[in-house]
C-alpha positions as CSV (number, residue, x, y, z in Angstrom):
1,X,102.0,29.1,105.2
2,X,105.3,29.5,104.1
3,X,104.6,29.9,100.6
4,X,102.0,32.7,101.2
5,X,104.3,34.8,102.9
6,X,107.3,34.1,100.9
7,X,104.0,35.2,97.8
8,X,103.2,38.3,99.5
9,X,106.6,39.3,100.0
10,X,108.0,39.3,96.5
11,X,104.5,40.9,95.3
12,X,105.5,43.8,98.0
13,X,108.6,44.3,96.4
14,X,107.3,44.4,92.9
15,X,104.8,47.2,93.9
16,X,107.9,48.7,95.2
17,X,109.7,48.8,92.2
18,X,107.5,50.1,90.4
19,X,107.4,52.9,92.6
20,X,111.1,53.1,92.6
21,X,110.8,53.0,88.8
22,X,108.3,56.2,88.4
23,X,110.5,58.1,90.6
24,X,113.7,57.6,89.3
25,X,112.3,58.4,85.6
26,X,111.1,61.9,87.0
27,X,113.8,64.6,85.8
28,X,115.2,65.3,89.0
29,X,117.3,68.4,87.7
30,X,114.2,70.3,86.1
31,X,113.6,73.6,88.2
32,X,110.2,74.2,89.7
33,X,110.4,78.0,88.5
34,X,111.1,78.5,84.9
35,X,113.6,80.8,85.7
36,X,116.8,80.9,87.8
37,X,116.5,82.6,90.8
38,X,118.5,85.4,89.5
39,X,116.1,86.3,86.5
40,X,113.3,86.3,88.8
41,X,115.0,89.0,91.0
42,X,115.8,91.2,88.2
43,X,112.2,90.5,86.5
44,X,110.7,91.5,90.0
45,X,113.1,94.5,89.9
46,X,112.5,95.8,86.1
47,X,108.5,95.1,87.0
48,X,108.8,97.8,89.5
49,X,110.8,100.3,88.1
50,X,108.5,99.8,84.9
51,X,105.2,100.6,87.5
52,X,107.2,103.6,88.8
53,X,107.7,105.5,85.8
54,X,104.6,104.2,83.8
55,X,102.7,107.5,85.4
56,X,104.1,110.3,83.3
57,X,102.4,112.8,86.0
58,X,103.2,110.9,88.6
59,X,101.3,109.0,91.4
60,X,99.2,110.5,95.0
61,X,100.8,108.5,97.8
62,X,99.3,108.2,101.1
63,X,101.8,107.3,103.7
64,X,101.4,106.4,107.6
65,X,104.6,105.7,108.8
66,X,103.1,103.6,112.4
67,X,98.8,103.6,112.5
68,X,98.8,102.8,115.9
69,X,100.5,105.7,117.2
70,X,100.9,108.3,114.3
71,X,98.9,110.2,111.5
72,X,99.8,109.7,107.9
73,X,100.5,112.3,104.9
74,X,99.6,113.1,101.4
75,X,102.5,112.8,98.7
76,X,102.7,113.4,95.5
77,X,105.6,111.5,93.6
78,X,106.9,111.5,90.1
79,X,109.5,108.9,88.9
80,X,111.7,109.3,86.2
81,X,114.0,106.9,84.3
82,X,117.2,108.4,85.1
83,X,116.4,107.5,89.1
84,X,115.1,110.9,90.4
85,X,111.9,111.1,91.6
86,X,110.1,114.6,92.2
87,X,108.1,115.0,95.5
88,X,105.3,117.3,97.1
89,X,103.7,116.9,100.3
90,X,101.2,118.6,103.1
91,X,103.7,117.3,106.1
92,X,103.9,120.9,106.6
93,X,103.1,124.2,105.2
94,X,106.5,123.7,102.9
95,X,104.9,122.5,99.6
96,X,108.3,123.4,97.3
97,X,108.5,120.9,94.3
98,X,111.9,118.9,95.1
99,X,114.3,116.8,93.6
100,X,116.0,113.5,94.6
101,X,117.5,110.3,93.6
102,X,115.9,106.8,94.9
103,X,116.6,103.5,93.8
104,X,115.0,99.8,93.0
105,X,116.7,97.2,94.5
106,X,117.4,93.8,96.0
107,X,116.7,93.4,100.1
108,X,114.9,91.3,101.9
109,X,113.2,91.2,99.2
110,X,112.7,94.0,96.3
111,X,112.9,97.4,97.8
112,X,112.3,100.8,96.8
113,X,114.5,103.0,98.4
114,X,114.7,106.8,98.7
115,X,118.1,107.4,99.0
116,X,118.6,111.4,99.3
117,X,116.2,113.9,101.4
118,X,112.8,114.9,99.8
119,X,109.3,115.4,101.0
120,X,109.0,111.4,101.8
121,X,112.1,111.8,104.5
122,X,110.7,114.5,106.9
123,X,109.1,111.7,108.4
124,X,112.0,110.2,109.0
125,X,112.9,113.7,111.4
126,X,112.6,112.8,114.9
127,X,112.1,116.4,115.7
128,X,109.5,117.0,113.7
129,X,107.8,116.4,116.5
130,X,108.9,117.3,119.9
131,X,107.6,117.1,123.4
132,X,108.5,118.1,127.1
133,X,110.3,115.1,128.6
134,X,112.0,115.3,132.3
135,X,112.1,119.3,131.4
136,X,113.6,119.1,128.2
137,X,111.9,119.0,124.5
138,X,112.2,115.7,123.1
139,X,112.2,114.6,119.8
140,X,109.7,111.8,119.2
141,X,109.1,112.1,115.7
142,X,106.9,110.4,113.2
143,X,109.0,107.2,113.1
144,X,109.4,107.3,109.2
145,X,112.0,105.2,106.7
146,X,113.7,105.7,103.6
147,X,113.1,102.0,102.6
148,X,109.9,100.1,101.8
149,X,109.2,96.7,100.4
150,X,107.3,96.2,97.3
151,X,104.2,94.0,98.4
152,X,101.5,94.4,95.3
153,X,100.1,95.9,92.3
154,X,96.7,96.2,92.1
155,X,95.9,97.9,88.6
156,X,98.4,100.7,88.9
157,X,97.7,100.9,92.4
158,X,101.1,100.1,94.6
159,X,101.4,99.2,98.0
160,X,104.8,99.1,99.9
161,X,104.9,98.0,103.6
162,X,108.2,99.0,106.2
163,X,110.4,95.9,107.3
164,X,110.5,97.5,110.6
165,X,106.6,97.9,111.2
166,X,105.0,95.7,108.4
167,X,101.5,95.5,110.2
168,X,101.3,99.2,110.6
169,X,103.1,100.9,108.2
170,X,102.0,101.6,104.2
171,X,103.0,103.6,101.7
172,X,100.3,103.2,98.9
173,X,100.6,104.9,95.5
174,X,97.7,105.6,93.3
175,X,98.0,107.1,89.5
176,X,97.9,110.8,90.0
177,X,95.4,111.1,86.8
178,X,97.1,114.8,86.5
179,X,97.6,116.7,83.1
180,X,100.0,118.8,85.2
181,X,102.2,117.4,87.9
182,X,103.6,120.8,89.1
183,X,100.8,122.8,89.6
184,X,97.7,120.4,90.4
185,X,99.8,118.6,92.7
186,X,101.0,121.5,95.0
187,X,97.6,122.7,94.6
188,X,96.5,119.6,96.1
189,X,98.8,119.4,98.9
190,X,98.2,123.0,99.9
191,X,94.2,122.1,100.1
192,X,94.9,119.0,101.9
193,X,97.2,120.7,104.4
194,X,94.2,123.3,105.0
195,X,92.0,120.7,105.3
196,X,94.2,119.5,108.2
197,X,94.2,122.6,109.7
198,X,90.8,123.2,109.4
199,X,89.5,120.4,111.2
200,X,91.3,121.3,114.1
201,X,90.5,124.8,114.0
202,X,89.4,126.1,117.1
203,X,87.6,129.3,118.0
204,X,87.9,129.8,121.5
205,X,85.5,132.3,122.4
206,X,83.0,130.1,121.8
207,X,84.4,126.2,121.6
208,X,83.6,124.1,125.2
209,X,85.5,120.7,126.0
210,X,82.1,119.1,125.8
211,X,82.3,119.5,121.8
212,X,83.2,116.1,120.8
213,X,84.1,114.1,117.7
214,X,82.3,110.9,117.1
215,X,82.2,108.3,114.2
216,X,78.6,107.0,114.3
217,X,78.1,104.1,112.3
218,X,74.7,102.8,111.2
219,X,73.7,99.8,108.7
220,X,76.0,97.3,110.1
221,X,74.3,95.6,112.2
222,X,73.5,97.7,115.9
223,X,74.5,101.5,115.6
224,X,77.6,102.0,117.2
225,X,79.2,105.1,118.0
226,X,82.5,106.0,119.0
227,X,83.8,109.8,121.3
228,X,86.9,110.5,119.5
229,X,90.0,112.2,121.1
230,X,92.2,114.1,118.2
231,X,95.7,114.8,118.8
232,X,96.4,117.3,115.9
233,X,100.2,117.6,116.7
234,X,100.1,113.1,115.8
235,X,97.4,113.5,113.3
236,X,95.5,110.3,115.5
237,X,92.8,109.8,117.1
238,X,91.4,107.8,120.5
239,X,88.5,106.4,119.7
240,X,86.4,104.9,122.5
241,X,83.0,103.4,123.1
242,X,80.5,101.1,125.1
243,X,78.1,98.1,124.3
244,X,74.9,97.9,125.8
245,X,76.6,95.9,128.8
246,X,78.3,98.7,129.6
247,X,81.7,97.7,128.8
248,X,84.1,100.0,127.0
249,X,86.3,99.3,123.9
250,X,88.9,101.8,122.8
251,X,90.8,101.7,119.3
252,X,93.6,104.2,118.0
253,X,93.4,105.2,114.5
254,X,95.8,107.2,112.6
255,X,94.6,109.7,109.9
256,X,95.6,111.4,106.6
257,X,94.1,114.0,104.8
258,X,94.1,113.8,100.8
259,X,92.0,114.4,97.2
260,X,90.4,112.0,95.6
261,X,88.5,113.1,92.4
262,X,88.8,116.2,93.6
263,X,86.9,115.8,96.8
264,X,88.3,116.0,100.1
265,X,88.9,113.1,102.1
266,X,90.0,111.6,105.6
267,X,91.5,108.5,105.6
268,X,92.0,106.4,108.6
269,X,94.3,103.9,109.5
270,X,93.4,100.9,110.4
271,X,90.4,100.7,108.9
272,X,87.1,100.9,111.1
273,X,85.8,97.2,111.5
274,X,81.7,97.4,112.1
275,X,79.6,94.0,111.3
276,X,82.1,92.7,109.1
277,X,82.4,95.8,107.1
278,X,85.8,98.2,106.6
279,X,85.4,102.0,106.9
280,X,88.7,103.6,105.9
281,X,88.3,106.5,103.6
282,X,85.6,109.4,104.3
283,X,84.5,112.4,102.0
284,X,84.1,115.6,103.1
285,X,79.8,116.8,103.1
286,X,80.4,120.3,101.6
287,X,76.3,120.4,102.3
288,X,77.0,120.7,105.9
289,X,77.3,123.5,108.3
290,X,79.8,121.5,110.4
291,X,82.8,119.4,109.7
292,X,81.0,116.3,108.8
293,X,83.3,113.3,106.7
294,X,81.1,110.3,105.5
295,X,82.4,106.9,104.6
296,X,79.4,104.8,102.3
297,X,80.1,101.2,102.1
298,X,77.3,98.1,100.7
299,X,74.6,100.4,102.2
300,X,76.3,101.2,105.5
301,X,77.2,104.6,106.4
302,X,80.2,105.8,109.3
303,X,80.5,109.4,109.6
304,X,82.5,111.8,111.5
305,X,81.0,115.0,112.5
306,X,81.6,116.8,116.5
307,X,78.7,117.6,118.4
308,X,78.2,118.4,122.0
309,X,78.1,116.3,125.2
310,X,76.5,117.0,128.4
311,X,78.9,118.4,131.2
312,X,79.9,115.3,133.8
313,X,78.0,115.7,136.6
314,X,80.7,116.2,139.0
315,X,79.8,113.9,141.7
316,X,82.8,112.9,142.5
317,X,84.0,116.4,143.7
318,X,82.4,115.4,147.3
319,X,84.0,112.0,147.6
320,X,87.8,113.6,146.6
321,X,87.3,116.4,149.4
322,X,90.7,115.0,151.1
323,X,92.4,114.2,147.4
324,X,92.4,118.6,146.6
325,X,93.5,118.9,150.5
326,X,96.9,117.6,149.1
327,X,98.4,119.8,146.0
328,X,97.0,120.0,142.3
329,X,100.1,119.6,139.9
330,X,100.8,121.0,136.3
331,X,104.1,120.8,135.1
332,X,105.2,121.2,132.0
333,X,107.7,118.9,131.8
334,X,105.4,116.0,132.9
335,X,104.3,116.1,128.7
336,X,101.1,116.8,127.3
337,X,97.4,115.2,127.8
338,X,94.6,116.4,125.4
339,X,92.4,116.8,128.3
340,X,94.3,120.0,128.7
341,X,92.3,121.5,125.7
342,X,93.9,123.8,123.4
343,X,92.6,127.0,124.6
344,X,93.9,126.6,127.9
345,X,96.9,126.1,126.5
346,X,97.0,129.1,124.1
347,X,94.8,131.6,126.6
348,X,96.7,130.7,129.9
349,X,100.0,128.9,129.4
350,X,101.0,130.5,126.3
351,X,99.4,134.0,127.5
352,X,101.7,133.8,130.8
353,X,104.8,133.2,128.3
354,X,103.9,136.3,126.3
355,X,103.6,138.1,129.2
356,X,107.2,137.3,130.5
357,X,108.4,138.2,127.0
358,X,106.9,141.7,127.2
359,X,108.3,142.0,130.5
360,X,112.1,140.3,130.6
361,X,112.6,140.5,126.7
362,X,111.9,137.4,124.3
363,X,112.8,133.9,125.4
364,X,114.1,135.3,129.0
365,X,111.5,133.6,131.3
366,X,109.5,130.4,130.6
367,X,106.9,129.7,132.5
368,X,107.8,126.0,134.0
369,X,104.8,124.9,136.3
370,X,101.7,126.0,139.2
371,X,100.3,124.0,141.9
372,X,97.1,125.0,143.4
373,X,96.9,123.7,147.0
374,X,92.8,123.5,148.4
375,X,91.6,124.4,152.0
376,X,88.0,124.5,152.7
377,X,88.5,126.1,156.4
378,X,90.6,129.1,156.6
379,X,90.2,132.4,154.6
380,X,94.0,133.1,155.9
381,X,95.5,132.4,152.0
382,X,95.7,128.6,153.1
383,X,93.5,127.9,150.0
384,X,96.1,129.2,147.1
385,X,97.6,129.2,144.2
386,X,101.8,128.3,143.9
387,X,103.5,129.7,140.6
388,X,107.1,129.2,139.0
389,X,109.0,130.2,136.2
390,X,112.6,129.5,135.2
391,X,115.7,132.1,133.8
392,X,116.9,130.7,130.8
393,X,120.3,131.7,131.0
394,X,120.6,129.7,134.4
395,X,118.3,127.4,135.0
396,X,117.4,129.8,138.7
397,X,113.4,129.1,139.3
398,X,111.1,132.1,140.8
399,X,108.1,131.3,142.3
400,X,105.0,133.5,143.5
401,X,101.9,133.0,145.6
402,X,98.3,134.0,144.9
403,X,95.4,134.0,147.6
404,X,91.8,133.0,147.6
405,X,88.9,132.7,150.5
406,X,88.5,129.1,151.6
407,X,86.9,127.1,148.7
408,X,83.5,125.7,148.6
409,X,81.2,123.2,147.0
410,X,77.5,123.5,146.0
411,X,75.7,121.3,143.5
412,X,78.5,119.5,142.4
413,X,80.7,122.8,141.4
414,X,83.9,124.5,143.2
415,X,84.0,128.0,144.0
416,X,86.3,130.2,145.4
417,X,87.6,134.2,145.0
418,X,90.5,135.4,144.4
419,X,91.9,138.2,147.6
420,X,95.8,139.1,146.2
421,X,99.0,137.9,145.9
422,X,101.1,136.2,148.8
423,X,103.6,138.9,150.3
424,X,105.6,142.2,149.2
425,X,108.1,140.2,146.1
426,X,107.3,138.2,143.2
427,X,103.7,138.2,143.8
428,X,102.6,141.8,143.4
429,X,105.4,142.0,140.9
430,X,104.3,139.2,138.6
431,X,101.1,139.1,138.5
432,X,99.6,141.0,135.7
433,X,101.8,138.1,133.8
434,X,100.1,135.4,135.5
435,X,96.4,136.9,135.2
436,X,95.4,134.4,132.9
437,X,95.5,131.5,135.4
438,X,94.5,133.6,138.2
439,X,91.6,134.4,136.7
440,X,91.1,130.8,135.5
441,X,90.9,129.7,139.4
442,X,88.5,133.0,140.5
443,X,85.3,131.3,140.2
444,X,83.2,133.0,143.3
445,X,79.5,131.9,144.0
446,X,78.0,134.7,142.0
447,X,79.6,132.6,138.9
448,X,78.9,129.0,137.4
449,X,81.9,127.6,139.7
450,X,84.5,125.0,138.6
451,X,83.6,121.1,137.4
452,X,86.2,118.5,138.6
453,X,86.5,115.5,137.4
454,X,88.9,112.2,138.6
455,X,90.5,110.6,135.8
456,X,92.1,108.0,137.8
457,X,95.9,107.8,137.2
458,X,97.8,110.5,135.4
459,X,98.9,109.8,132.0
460,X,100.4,112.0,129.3
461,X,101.9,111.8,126.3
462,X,105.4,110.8,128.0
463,X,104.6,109.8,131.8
464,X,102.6,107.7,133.2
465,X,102.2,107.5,137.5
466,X,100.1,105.6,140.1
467,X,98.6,109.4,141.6
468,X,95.5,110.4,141.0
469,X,94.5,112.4,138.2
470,X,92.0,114.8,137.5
471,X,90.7,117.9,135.8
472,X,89.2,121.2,136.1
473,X,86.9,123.6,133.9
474,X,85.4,127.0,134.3
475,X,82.0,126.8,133.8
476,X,82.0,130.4,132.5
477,X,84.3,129.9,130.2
478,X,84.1,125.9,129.0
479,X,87.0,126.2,126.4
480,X,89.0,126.4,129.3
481,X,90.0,122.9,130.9
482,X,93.1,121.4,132.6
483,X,94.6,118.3,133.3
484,X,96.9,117.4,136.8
485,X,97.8,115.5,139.0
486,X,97.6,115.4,143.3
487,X,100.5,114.5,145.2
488,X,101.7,115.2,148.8
């Protein structure tokens, strides 16, 4: 017995030697890279400045700064050796050719960095955007940077991602295939910029809040569609829809209009997953006699295109009989919802500010907010409309009150009729300026009445509270639509 073991043990450690023996005749100082890390940085470095300026007429860049809250742009770039780069861009209706320096470098890992103003920074602006927070415009910008990490070449194509929001930010840079950088590219920023503008052109003697965008989708798998919401002002849209149990999905998507071959196209961003198949960029149908955008992928077809919804039925206007007894709120500095639609906004809110500046002189008087308090009982002006403005100079507030007979419901639809303003001061005095929304509450029974909805609990683009939400439309006038909350 003893000999076995004291066998077994010396054959263990000749196996072990041996082992020991391979190892130790391995090279341990020969690199795994062939290069130092030093020469691989400045390889990595030289590759990229080699791709940048490779494109004598420059590359088309398509930039979203954050897809899940914000549009992206159209850019045209072209590098030169001495480290300027020349920029275009449709970020706004400024398409001047401009000059500045950027730079390869070293970061976190190999960067390229734009490191003067161009086109590329006005996304960096936090007022480029602003909105109405606590009564005071806001910059909330598009949330650009200066600085993007290289992440891959894919035949000429270059992608670069932001440190700061890697899974939502890209700046991707395709060959520009130009014979003339300075004149087809501002060409083809001032066409995508129009193309922007176009798709949110509204004509509001004759748009209604029931024309919708949708992205149907058919050929992968069950037809699904999706009602999309577009903010123009974020360049994004809401998209929502429901499976066939009813339940509802909703996915934000940003989008950026651009050329490609000299077709228009919409790009979204992140890409529109259906049955295992990515819808990102669609072309324009010039056949059609509506804005229509299709995206063709392995036989499977997405495309955006508005068409009109049926009017809610308004059922709920009986059950919320108590909710208009309290007050109906708009104030401007609760932010903006797009269920206020544009032509509310530009035939009623903007209207009433024109008004004051005819009246006061430019910029004197803003209008800051109007409550409209229900009765459906008493024709003694309990059933009325509450107005304010504010004096710019001092921050003093005037407010004025409008009368209407006791409101009413039939067939799902308010009505009521304007009688005159409140008293002997501001009323009479101001209300040729606040016509607009007068009018826009004057919906007697000989008209199609008023459609409320409840849209549960209000939301905007910078508040969010528990009250109750809702909105109202003038049937005889469906461009016309806005967006409040109760209280009190």
């Amino acid at each position: 017995m003893k000999f076995v073991i004291k066998h077994r043990f010396f054959k263990l450690l000749f196996i072990l030697s041996i082992f020991i023996i391979c190892s130790c005749s391995n090279d341990d100082t020969e690199n795994i890279f062939n290069q130092a890390p030093s020469d691989r940085v400045a390889d990595r470095i030289m590759e990229l400045k080699q791709l940048l300026t490779s494109q004598p007429n420059g590359f088309r860049a398509v930039y979203f700064p954050k897809n899940d809250e914000r549009g992206g742009f159209t850019i045209f770039m072209q590098f030169s050796e001495d480290g300027t780069v020349r920029q275009t861009s449709d970020f706004n209706s400024d398409f001047d050719l401009q000059d500045s320096n950027y730079e390869v470098r070293l970061g976190t890992t190999t960067e390229l960095v734009f490191s003067t103003r161009n086109h590329i920074t006005k996304a960096t602006d936090p007022t480029s955007i602003t909105a109405n927070i606590n009564g005071f415009q806001t910059g909330i910008g598009f949330f650009g940077t200066s600085v993007f990490q290289y992440f891959s070449n894919d035949n000429g194509v270059i992608t670069f991602r932001d440190v700061r929001n890697s899974d939502t930010a890209s700046l991707i840079l395709y060959p520009s295939n130009f014979n003339d950088f300075d004149t087809e590219s501002v060409a083809s920023v001032t066409n995508t910029y129009n193309s922007r503008q176009l798709f949110n052109d509204i004509d509001c003697s004759t748009a209604s809040v029931y024309d919708n965008f949708f992205v149907s989708v058919d050929g992968a798998g069950e037809p699904v569609e999706f009602v999309l919401s577009y903010d123009s002002n974020i360049i994004f849209f809401e998209g929502e829809t429901t499976d066939e149990q009813g339940a509802t999905s909703r996915q934000g998507f940003g989008a950026a209009f651009t050329e490609v071959d000299g077709q228009a196209v919409l790009s979204i961003s992140p890409a529109l997953e259906v049955g295992g198949i990515s819808f990102e960029d669609f072309v324009l149908n010039p056949d059609s006699d509506k804005i229509e955008y299709v995206a063709t992928v392995n036989g499977a077809t997405a495309t955006i295109s508005s068409k009109p919804l049926a009017p809610p039925s308004g059922e709920e206007l009986n059950d919320d009989i108590s909710l208009l007894e309290s007050a109906f709120l708009y104030r401007i500095s609760l932010g903006s919802s797009a269920l206020t639609s544009p032509c509310f906004q530009e035939q009623v809110i903007d209207q009433i500010n024109t008004n004051l500046d005819a009246l006061f002189g430019p910029g004197a008087f803003t209008f800051t907010q109007f409550q409209f308090v229900f009765n459906f009982d008493s024709d003694n002006c309990d059933n009325y409309l509450f107005t304010q403005i504010t004096r710019t100079a001092d921050g003093v507030t005037f407010n004025a009150f409008y009368c209407y007979n006791r409101a009413s419901v039939s067939d799902n639809r308010l009505y009521q009729e304007y009688t005159g303003p409140f008293g002997t001061g501001n009323g009479p005095f101001l209300e040729d300026v606040y016509s607009p929304l007068i009018d826009f509450f004057d919906n007697p029974t000989s008209s199609p009445g008023m459609l409320y909805t409840n849209e549960g609990g209000f939301r905007s683009d910078t508040n969010s509270f528990s009250n109750i939400s809702g909105t109202f439309t003038k049937m005889d006038n469906q461009a016309l639509r806005v967006y409040g909350l109760f209280f009190g």
